[in-house]
C-alpha positions in Angstrom: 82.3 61.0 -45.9 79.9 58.4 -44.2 82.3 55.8 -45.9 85.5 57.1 -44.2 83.2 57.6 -41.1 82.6 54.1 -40.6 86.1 53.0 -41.7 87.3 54.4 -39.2 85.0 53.0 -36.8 86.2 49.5 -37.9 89.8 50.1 -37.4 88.8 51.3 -34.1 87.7 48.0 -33.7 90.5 46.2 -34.7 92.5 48.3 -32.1 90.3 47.5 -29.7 90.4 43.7 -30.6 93.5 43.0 -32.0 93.3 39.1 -31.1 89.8 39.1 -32.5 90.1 41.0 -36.1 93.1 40.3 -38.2 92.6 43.1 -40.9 89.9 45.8 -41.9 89.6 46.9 -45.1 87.5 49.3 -47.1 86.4 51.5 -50.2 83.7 53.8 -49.8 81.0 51.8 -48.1 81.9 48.9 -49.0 83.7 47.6 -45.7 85.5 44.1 -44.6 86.6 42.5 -41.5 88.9 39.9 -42.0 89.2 37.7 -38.7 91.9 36.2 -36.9 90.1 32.5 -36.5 88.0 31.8 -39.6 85.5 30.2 -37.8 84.8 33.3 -35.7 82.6 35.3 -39.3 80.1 32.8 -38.8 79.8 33.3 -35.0 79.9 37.2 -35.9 77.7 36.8 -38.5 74.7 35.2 -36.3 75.3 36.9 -32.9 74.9 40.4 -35.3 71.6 39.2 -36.8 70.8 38.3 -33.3 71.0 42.0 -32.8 69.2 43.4 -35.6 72.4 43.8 -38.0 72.5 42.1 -41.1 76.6 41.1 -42.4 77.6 38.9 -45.5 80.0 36.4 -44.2 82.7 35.2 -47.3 85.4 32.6 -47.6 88.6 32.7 -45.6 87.0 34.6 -42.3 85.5 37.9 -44.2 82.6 39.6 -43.2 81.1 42.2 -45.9 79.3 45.3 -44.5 77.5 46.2 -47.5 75.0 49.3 -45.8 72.6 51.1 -48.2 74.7 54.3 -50.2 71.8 56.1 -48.4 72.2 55.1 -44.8 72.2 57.6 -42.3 74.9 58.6 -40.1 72.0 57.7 -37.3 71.7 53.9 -39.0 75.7 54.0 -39.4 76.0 55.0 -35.7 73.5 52.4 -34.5 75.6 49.7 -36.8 78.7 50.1 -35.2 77.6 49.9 -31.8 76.3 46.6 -32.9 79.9 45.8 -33.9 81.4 46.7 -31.0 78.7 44.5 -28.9 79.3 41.6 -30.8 83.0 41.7 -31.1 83.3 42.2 -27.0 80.8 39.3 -26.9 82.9 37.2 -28.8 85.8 38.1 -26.8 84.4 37.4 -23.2 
């Protein structure tokens, strides 16, 4: 449930910022946003550590969002608005 939860959030986010995120993609909690510009996971990656969110940044413009099977719909909640910060900060 928490898994389709913040699926759903991510394609949210790739509506929101269709120029931004190329493709999201998930299984469980396991979640990936794939990026228009390559170079924009790293930029991702740091301004969401910036903000207290740790992502895992791959090859070809992936970024892994690997939360704890525990997590809490609070924590998931909290996560996403991160996202969302970070992806309109990246698209100012």
């Amino acid at each position: 449930l928490k898994g389709m939860l913040l699926l759903s959030a991510l394609q949210q986010l790739h509506t929101s910022y269709p120029e931004l995120i190329k493709s999201v993609r998930g299984t469980g909690l396991l979640c990936a946003l794939e990026f228009s510009i390559p170079s924009l996971a790293g930029q991702f990656t740091r301004a969401c550590a910036e903000s207290g969110l740790l992502v895992v940044p791959t090859r070809n413009g992936i970024v892994r969002l690997i939360p704890d099977l525990l997590v809490s719909r609070s924590d998931l909640s909290e996560a996403v608005k991160i996202l969302e910060y970070t992806c309109a900060g990246l698209h100012a």
